[in-house]
C-alpha positions as CSV (number, residue, x, y, z in Angstrom):
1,X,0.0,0.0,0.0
2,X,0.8,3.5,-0.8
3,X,-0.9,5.8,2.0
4,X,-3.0,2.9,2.7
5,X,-4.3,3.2,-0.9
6,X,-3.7,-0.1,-2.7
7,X,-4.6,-0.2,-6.2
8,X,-7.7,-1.6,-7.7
9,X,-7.1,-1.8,-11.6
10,X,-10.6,-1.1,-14.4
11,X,-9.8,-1.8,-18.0
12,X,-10.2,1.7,-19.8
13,X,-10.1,-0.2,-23.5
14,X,-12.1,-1.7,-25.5
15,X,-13.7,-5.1,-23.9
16,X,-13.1,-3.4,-20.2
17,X,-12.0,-5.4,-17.6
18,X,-12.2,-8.7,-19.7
19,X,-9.4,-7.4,-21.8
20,X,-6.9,-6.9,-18.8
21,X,-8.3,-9.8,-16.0
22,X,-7.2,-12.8,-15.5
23,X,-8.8,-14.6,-18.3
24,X,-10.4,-17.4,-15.7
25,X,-14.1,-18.5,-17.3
26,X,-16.4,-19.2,-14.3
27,X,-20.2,-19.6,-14.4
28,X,-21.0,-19.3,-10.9
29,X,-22.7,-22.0,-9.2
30,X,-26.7,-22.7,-9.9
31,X,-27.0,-21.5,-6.4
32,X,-25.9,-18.3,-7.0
33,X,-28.8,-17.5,-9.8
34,X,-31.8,-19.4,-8.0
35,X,-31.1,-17.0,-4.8
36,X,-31.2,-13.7,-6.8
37,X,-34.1,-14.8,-7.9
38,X,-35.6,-15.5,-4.6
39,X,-34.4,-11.8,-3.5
40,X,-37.1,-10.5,-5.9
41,X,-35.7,-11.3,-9.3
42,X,-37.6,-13.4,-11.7
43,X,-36.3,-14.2,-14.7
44,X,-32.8,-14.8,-12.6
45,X,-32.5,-18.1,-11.4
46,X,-30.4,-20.5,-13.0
47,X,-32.9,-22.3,-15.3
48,X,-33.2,-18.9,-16.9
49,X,-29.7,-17.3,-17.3
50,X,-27.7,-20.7,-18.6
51,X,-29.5,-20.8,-22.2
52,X,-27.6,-17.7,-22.3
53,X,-24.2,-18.9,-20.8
54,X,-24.5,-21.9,-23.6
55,X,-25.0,-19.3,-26.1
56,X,-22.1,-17.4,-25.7
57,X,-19.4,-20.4,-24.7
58,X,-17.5,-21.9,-27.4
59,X,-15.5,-24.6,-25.4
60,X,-12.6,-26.4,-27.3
61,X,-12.5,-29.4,-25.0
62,X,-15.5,-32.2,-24.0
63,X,-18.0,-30.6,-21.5
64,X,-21.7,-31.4,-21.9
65,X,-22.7,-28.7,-19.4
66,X,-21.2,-25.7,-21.9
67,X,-21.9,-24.4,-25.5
68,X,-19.6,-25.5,-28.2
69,X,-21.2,-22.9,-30.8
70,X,-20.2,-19.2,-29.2
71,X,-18.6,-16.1,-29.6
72,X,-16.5,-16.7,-26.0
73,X,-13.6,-19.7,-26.8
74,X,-13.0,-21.5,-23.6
75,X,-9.6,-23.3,-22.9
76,X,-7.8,-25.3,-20.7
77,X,-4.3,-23.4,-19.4
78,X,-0.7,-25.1,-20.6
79,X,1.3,-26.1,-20.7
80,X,0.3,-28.8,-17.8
81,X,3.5,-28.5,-15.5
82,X,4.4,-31.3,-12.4
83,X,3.2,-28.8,-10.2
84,X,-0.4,-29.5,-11.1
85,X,0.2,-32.8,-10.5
86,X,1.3,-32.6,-7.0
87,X,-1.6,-30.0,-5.8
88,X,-4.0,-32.4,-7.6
89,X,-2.8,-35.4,-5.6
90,X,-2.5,-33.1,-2.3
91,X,-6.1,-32.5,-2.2
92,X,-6.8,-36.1,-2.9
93,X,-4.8,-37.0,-0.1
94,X,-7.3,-35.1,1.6
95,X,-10.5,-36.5,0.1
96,X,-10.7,-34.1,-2.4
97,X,-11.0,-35.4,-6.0
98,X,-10.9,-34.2,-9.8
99,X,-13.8,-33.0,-11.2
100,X,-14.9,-30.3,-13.7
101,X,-16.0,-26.8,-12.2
102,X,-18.3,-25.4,-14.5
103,X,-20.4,-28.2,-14.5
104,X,-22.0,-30.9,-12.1
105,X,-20.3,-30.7,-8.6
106,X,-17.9,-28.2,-8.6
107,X,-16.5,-29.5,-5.3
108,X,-12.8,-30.8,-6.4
109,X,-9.3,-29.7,-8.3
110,X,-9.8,-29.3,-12.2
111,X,-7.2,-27.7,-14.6
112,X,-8.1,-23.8,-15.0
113,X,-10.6,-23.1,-18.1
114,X,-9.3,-19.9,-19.7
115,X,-11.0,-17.3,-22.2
116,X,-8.3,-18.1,-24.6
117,X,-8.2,-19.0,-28.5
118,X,-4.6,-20.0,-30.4
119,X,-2.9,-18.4,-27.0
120,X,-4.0,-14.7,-27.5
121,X,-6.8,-13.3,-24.7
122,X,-10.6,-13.9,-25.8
123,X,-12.1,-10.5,-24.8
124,X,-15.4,-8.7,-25.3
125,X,-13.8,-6.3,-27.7
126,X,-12.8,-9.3,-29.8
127,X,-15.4,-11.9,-29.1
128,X,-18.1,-9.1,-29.6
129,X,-17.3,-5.8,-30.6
130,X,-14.8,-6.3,-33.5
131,X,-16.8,-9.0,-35.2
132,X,-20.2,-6.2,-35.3
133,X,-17.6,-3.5,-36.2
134,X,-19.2,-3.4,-40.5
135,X,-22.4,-3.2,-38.8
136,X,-24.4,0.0,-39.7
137,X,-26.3,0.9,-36.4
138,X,-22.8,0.6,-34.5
139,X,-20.6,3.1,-34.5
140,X,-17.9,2.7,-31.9
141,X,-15.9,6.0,-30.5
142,X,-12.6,5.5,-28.5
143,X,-10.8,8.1,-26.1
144,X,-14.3,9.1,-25.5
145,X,-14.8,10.1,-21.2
146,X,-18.4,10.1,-20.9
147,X,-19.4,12.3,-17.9
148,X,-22.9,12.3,-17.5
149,X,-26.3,10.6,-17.9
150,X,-28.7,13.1,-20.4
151,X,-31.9,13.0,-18.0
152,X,-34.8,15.4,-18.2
153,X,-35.3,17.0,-14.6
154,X,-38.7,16.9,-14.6
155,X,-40.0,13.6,-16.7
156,X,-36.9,11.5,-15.4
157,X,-36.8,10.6,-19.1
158,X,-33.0,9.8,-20.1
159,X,-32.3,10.9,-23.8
160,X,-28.8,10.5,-24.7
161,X,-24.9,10.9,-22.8
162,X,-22.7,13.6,-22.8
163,X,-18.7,12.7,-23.7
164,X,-15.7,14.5,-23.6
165,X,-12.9,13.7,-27.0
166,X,-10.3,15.7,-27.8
167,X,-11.3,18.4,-25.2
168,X,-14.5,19.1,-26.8
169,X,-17.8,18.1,-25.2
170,X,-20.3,16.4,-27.5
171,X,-23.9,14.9,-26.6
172,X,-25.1,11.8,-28.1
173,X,-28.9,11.0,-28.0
174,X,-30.3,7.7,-27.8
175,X,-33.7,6.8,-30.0
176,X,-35.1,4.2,-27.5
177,X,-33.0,3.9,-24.4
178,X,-29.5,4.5,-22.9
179,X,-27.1,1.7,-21.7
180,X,-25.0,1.8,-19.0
181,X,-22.4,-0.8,-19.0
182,X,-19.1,1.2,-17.4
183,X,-18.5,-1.4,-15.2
184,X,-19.5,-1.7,-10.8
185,X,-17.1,1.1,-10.3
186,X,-17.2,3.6,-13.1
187,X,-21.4,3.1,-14.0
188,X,-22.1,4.4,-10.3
189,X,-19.9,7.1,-10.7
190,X,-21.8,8.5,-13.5
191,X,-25.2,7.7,-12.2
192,X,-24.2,9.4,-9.2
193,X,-22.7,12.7,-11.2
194,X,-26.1,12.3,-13.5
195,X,-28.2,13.4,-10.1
196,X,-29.0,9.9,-9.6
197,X,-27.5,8.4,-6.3
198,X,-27.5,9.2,-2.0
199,X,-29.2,12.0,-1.8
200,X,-27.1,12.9,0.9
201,X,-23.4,12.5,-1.4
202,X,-25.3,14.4,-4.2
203,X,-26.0,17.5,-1.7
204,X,-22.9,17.6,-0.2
205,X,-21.3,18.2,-3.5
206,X,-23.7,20.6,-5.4
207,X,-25.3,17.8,-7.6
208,X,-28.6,18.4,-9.0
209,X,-30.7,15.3,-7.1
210,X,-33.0,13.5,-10.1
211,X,-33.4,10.2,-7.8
212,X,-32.4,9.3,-4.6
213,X,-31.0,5.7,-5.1
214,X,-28.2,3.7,-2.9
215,X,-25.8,3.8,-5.7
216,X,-22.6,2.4,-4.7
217,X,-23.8,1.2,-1.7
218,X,-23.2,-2.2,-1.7
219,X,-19.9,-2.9,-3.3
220,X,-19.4,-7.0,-2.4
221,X,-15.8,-8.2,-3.2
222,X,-14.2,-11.8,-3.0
223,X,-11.2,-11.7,-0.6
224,X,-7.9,-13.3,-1.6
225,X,-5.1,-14.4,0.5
226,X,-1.6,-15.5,-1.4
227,X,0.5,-17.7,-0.1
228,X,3.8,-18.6,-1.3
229,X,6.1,-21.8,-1.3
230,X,9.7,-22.5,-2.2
231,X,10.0,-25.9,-3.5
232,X,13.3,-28.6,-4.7
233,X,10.7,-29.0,-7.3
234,X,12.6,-27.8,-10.4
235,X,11.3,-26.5,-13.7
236,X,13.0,-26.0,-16.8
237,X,13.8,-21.6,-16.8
238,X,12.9,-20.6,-20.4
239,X,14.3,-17.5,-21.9
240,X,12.3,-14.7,-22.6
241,X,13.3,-15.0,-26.4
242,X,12.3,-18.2,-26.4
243,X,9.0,-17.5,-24.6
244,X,8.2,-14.9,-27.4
245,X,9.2,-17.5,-30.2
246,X,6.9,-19.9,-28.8
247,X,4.0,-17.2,-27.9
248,X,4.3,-16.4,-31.8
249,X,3.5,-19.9,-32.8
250,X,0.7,-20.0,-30.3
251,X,2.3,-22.1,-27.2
252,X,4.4,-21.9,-24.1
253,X,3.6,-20.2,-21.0
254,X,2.7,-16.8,-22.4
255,X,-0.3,-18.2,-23.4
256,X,-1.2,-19.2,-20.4
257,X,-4.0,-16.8,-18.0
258,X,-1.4,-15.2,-15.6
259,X,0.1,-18.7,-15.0
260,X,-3.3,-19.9,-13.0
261,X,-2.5,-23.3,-13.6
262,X,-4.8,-25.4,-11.5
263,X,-7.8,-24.6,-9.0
264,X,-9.6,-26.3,-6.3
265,X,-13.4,-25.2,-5.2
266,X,-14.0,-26.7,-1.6
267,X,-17.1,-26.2,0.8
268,X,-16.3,-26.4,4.8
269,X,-18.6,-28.9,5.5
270,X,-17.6,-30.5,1.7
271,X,-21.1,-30.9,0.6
272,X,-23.4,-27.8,-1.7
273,X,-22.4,-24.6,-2.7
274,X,-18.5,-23.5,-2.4
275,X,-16.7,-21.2,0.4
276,X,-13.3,-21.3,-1.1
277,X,-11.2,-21.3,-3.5
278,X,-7.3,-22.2,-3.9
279,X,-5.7,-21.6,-7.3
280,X,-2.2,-22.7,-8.0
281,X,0.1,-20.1,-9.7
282,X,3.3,-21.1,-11.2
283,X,6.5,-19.3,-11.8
284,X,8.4,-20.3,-14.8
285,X,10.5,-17.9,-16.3
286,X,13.5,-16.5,-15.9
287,X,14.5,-12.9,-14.0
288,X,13.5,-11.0,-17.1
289,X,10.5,-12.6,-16.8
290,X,8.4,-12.7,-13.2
291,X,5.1,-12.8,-11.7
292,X,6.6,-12.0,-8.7
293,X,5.2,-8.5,-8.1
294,X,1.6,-9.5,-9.6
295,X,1.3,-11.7,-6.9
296,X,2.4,-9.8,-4.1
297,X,1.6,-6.1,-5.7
298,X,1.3,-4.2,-2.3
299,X,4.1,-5.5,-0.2
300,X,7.5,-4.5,-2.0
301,X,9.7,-6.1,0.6
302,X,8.1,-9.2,0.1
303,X,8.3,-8.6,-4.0
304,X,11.9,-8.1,-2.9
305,X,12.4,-11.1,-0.9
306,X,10.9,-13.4,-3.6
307,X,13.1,-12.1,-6.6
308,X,15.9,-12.9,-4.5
309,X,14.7,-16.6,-3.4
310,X,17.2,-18.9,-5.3
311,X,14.9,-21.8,-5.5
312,X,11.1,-22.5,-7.4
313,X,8.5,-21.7,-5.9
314,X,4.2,-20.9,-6.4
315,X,2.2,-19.3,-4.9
316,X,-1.6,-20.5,-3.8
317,X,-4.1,-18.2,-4.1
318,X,-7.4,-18.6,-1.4
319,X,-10.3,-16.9,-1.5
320,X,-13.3,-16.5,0.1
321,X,-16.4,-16.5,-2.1
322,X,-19.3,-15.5,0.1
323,X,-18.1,-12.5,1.5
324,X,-20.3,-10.8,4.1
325,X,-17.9,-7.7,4.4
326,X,-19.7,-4.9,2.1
327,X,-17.8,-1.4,1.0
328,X,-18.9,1.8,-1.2
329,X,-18.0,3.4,-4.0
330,X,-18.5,7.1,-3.9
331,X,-17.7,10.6,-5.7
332,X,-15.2,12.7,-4.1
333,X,-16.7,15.6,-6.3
334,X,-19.0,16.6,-8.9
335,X,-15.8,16.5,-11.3
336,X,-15.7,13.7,-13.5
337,X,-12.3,13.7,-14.0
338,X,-11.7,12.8,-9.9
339,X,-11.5,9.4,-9.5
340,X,-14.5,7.6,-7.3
341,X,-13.5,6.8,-3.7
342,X,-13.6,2.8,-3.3
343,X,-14.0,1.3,0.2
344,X,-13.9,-2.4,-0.5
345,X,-14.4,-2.5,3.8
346,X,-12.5,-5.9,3.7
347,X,-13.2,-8.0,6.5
348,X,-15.7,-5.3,8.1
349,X,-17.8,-8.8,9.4
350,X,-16.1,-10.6,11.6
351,X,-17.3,-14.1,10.2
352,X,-15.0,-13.5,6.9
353,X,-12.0,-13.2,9.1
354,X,-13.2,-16.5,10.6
355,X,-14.3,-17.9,7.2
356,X,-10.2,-16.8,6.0
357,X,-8.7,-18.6,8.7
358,X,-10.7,-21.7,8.6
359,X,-9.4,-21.9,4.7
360,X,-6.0,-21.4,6.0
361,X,-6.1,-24.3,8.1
362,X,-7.1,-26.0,5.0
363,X,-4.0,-25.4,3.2
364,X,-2.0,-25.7,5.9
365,X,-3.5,-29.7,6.0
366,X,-2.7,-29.6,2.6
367,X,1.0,-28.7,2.8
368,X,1.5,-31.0,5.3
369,X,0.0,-34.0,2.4
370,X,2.6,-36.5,1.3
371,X,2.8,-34.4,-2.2
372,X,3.9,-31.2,-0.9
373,X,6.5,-33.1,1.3
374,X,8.1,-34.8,-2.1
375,X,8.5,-31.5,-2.9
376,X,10.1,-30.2,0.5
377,X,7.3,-27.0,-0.3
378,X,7.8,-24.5,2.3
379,X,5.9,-21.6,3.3
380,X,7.6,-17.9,2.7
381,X,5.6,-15.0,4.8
382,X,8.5,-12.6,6.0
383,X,6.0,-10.3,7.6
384,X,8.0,-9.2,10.6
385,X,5.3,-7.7,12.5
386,X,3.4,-10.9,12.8
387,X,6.6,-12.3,14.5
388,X,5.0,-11.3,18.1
389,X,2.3,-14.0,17.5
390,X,3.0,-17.6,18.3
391,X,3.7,-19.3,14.6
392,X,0.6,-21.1,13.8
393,X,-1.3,-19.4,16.4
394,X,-4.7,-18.3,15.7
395,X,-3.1,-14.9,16.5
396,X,0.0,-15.0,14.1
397,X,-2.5,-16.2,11.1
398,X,-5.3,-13.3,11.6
399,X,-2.3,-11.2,11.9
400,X,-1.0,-12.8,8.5
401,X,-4.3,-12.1,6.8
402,X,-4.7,-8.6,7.8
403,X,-1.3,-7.7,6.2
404,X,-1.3,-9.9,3.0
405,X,-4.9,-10.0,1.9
406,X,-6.3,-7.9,-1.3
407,X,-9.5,-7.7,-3.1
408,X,-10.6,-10.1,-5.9
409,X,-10.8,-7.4,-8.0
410,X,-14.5,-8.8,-8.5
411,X,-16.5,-5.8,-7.6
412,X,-20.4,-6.6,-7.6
413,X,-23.7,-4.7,-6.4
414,X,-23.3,-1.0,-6.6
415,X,-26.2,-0.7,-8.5
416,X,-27.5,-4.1,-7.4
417,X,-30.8,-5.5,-8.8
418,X,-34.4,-5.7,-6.3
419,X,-37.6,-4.5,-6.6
420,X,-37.2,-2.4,-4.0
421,X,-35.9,1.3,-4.1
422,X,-34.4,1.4,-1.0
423,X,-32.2,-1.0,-1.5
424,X,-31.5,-1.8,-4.8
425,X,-30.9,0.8,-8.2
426,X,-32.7,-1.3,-10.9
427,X,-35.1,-3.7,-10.9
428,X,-35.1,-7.4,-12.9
429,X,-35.1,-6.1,-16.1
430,X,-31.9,-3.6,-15.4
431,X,-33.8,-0.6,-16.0
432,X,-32.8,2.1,-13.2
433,X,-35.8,2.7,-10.4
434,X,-38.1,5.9,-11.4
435,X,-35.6,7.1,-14.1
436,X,-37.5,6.0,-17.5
437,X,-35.3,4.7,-20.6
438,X,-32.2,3.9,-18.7
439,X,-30.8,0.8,-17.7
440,X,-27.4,-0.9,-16.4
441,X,-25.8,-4.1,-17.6
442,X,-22.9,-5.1,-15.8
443,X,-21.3,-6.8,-12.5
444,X,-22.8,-4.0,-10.9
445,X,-26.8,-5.5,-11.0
446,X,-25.5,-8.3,-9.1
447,X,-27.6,-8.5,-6.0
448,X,-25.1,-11.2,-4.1
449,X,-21.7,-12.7,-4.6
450,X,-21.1,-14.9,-7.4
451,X,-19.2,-18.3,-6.8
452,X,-15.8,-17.9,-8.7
453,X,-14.8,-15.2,-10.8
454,X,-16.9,-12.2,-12.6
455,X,-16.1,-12.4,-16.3
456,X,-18.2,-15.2,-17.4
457,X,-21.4,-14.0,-15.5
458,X,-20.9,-10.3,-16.9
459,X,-21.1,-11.8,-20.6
460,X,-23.9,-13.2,-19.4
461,X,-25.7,-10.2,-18.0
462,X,-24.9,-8.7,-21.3
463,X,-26.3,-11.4,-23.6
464,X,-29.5,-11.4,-21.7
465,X,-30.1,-7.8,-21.4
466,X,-29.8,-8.0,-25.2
467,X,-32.2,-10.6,-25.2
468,X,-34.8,-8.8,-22.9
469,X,-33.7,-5.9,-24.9
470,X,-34.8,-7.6,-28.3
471,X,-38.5,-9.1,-26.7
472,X,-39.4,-5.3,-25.2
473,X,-38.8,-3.5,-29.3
474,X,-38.9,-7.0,-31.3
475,X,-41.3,-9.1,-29.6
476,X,-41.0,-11.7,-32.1
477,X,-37.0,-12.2,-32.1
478,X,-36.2,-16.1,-30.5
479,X,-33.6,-14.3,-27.9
């Protein structure tokens, strides 16, 4: 942390954040969809939302619970490394068996599926965007900074957005309805500059109120914890030439989704719904080439210590799913140009403290497996001020998880979906509560935490928005 700010990256690109994250397709689990849909949310549960995860899916590998046909190209990471082998057999050591997580029973280790196609990133920019570029209702604007919601102060009609390009201001107006998709951070910052948002916030810095909302008041976040391990067990350092030369032809470990390897989803009582995850991230380059400071990106000294370990290592990721810890995401002005304030509030409830440490004493069951001994895989945490604490106390390992945890960078719910006013910003068909013709379609609709990671279940909001879309102006189209 700098200033106790830690960083929280957005993609600002084409595609957003699928064309920067961490390439890792989840659906969620069935669970996940049938309990938005009991918080007031029909047309949510999982019956209804996975015709439109099969439509989008393209998997290039056997999987009768995904769509072979799609615009989204699933694939298994490679190269498949030893490693994967080892944390595979740990958790069956410990009961814990193969299985494929995005369909059936997720419980178990599985090789990572990865938005990939011939080793270059499958993004919305080139999964949707670039294919619909020729078409002639789309016209697509880059280094465009929209800063407002068009909205008529006394209808509560929205009509078009205003954007700043090249320093100029221009307004674009919208023949049926406007659609905000700028992600859970960025679409409640403009809802919030638009006049729609806390009344309260909106006062306090001179912002026409439209509607008052509780934008940005529920950002939900997965917590992750890494941990890393030195290991005898040795892998072949490739060159970064020779990384390149093989990422041209379409293999080797730059193809790979941030070297996520291998992942494990487990409950704590091993039965339903998952509480955890633990992903396995390899290093396998040489010095010129490191993940070293993307898995530890707050805590130089540790970045330090690990570039100067002289022996292999990985690192485990684990994260807790179903967070009850909620933060904010607020304006700090009425400029749109000021970044929003984000309070991810991590472990603000007690019982995800308690939820972290019970899947620390998971793994540490699991590096104590006859696997990770072959492998003589030792912890590395050089965080001196957790050297007070009895080692393996519950003490020293809260103390651990305060310093070293970060977000997910999974943010959900600031403009979460409910039918009521007070507590939600749209209702079940995304369309903003008593502002007429606007609506929001992305992780930010998402009434409660998704198991796994966001990117799958944002294509999905987006393909059946389009679809409810369609049925509202073409009440004959199929989807």
């Amino acid at each position: 942390t700098i200033n106790n700010t830690c960083k929280y990256p957005r993609g600002k690109i084409l595609g957003g954040s699928s064309s920067i994250n961490g390439l890792m397709y989840n659906r969620g689990h069935p669970k996940d969809y049938d309990y938005w849909k009991q918080l007031g949310n029909p047309g949510w549960g999982f019956k209804d939302v996975e015709p439109f995860f099969r439509k989008m899916e393209n998997a290039q590998f056997p999987a009768k619970n995904l769509g072979h046909s799609g615009p989204l190209y699933i694939n298994y990471s490679t190269p498949v490394l030893p490693l994967q082998e080892t944390f595979r057999d740990a958790f069956a050591e410990m009961g814990i068996f193969e299985t494929e997580y995005n369909g059936g029973n997720p419980i178990g280790t599985s090789r990572v599926e990865s938005n990939i196609k011939h080793g270059w990133r499958v993004s919305g920019k080139n999964a949707y965007i670039k294919p619909a570029l020729n078409r002639k209702n789309l016209n697509v604007i880059t280094k465009a900074f929209v800063t407002k919601v068009l909205i008529d102060n006394v209808t509560k009609i929205a009509s078009g957005v205003r954007f700043v390009r090249n320093g100029k201001a221009f307004d674009a107006f919208a023949k049926k309805e406007v659609i905000l998709s700028a992600g859970a951070i960025n679409s409640p910052q403009i809802l919030m500059l638009s006049g729609v948002g806390p009344e309260s916030l909106l006062k306090k810095y001179d912002i026409p109120l439209l509607k008052d909302l509780p934008v940005g008041k529920k950002l939900l976040e997965h917590i992750v914890l890494p941990i890393s391990f030195s290991s005898n067990l040795t892998q072949n350092k490739i060159p970064l030439g020779e990384q390149v030369n093989e990422f041209l032809k379409g293999e080797g470990i730059l193809t790979a989704s941030f070297n996520i390897k291998s992942i494990c989803y487990m409950n704590r009582d091993y039965l339903g719904r998952p509480d955890f995850e633990f992903s396995l991230i390899s290093s396998m380059g040489d010095n010129s080439y490191s993940n070293k400071t993307l898995i530890w990106p707050f805590v130089d000294d540790i970045a330090e210590g690990m570039r100067q370990l002289d022996r292999d290592y990985f690192t485990i990721f684990i994260e807790i799913l179903h967070t009850k810890s909620s933060g904010n995401v607020v304006v700090r002005s009425n400029d749109p140009k000021h970044f929003p304030e984000i309070d991810v509030n991590m472990f603000s409830a007690e019982e995800d403290m308690e939820e972290m440490y019970k899947a620390v004493k998971i793994l540490l069951d699991i590096s104590k497996t006859e696997p990770f001994r072959k492998i003589n895989a030792s912890m590395f945490l050089p965080v001196p001020e957790c050297s007070k604490y009895e080692h393996s106390s519950r003490e020293y390992w809260y103390c651990i998880i305060q310093y070293l945890s970060i977000p997910g960078y999974h943010p959900m719910a600031t403009t979460s979906m409910g039918f009521d006013p007070k507590t939600s910003v749209v209702d079940h068909e995304l369309k903003v509560h008593g502002i007429r013709k606007l609506r929001v379609g992305d992780c930010g609709i998402i009434p409660a935490t998704v198991t796994g990671h966001t990117n799958g279940p944002a294509f999905m909001i987006g393909e059946k928005l389009s679809s409810m879309i369609k049925k509202e102006y073409m009440p004959n189209s199929n989807m």
